[in-house]
N, C-alpha and C positions, 0 to 999 in steps of 0.2 A: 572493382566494387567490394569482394571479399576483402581485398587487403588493406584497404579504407575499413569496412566496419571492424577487423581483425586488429587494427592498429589502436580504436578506441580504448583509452587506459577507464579502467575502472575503480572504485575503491566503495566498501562498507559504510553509510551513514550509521557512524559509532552512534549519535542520538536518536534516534530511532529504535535503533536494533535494543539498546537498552529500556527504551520504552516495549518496545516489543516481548522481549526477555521478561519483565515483572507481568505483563498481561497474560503470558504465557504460566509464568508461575502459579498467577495465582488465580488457572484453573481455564485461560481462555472466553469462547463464549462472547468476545465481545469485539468492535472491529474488524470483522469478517470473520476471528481466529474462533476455528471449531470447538464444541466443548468437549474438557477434557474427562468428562464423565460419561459415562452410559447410562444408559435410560433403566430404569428398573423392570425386571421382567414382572410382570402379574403374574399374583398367585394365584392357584388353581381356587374354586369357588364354592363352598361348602355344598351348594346346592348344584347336585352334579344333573339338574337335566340338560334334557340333549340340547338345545338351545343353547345355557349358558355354558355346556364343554365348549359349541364349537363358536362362541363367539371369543372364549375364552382362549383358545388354541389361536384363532386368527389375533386374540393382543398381543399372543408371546412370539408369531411370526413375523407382526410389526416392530415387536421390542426389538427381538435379533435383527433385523433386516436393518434398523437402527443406527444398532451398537456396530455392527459390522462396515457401515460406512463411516461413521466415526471413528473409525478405528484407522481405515485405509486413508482419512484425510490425519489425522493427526498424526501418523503414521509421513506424511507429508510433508506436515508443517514441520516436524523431527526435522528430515532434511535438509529443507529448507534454512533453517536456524543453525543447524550441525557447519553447516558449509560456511554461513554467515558467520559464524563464531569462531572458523579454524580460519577466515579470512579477513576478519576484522586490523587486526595487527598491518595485515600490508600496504604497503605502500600505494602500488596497484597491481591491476591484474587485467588479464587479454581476455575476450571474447572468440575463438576461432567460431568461423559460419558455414553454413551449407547453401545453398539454393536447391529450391526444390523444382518440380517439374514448369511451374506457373512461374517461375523465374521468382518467388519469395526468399528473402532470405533470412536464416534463423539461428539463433549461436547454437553453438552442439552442447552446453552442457546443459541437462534438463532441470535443474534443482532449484537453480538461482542463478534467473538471467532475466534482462532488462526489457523482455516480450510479456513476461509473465503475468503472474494474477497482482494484486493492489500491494500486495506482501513483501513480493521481489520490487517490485518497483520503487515501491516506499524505503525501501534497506539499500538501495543499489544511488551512486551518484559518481557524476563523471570524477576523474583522479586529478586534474589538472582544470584548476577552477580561473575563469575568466574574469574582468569587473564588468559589473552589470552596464552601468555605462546610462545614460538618458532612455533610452528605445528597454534595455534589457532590465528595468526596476518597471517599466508600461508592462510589460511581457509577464513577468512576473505576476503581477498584482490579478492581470488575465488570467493569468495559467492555473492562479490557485483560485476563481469564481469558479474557472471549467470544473475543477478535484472536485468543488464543493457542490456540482451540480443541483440535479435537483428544479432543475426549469431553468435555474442560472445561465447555465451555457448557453442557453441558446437566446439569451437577453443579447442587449447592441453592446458592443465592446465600450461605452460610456458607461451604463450601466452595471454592466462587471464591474468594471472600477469604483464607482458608487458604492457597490455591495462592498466590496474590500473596506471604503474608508470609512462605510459606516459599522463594519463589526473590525473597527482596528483592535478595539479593547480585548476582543474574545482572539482576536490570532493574535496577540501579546500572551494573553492568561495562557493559550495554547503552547505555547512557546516556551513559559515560564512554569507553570504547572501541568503538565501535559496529563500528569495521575492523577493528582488532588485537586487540580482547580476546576474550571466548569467545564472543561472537556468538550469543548466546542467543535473541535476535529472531527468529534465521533460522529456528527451528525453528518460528515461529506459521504457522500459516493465513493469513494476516491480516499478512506481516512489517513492511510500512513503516509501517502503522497501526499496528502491535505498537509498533515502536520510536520510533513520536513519542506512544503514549502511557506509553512504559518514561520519558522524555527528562520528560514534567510532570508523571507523580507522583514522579521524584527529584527534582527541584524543589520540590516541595510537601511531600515527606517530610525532606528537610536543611532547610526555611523554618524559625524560630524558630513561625512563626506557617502553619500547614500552612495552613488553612481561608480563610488572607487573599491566598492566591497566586493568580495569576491564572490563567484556564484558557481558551484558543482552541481544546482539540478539541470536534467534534461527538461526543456521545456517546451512542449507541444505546441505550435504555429499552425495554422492554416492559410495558405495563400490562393488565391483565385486566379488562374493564369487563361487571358485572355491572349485568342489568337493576334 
């Protein structure tokens, strides 16, 4: 089983990560990604009664308490980005795994792997892309209601698809303007996975040939296995 998930080739969604990269520039805060400012400590209060020192002492213990989590997440998201940018260029790349006592199993490297928060997941896509094929463009259209949750997921799978074909316009605008346009992504549970899976079914749905397109997301299934 290790050397089955071991063998997964991996590789960077370059669009994303460059969507990623400008949100990130210009300051975060948005999409899950933390803000890259800290909060202003309050100034002490002209009027020093005792009251307002010690209400005043408890803002600047919330300011720091803050700043200092902010700091350890974006401190984070560095990594996170550092690694996606020094691997972006490759071709692909391997996942070695552990199992742990519960018999789980999980890649060893901690930074940027495909277990992770909405961030790794949305940046990370298989290296050797498949065609989607009749069943695998249904799958799809599924997979990105689930991203977009929000009561969605848990509609009939007719209905998911419904949703999809009635916000086609906004996962095209998603697709095409991800910065400037209406930014429809940002409203998923799920945004960066939302918007690289908005990014391959417009691909597939403008294809001549939708079902012969190629498809590098992982896409979540669920099956019911009856005795």
């Amino acid at each position: 089983a290790l050397d089955t998930l071991g063998n997964t080739k991996w590789r960077v969604n370059g669009r994303v990560l460059g969507v990623v990269e400008y949100l990130w520039a210009a300051g975060g805060n948005i999409a899950g990604l933390i803000d890259r400012k800290d909060v202003p400590i309050p100034e002490r209060p002209r009027l020093e009664g005792l009251k307002q020192i010690q209400e005043w002492k408890w803002s600047v213990k919330k300011a720091e308490k803050i700043n200092l989590e902010r700091h350890s997440l974006r401190c984070d998201t560095e990594l996170k980005l550092s690694v996606a940018q020094k691997m972006k260029e490759e071709e692909g790349f391997y996942y070695p795994h552990n199992i742990d006592f519960r018999g789980r199993a999980y890649p060893m490297h901690s930074h940027l792997n495909h277990l992770s928060c909405d961030l790794c997941r949305g940046l990370l896509e298989f290296a050797e892309g498949r065609p989607l094929g009749k069943s695998g463009l249904h799958w799809l259209k599924i997979h990105l209601a689930n991203l977009y949750a929000g009561g969605i997921e848990k509609l009939s799978y007719d209905e998911r698809l419904a949703f999809v074909e009635n916000h086609l316009h906004d996962i095209f605008d998603s697709a095409d303007h991800p910065i400037n346009g209406n930014r429809w992504w940002l409203g998923a549970e799920d945004p960066f996975q939302c918007l690289a899976a908005c990014i391959n079914l417009s691909e597939a749905l403008r294809s001549s040939s939708p079902n012969s397109v190629l498809s590098h997301l992982p896409i979540h299934q669920v099956f019911h296995w009856k005795p």
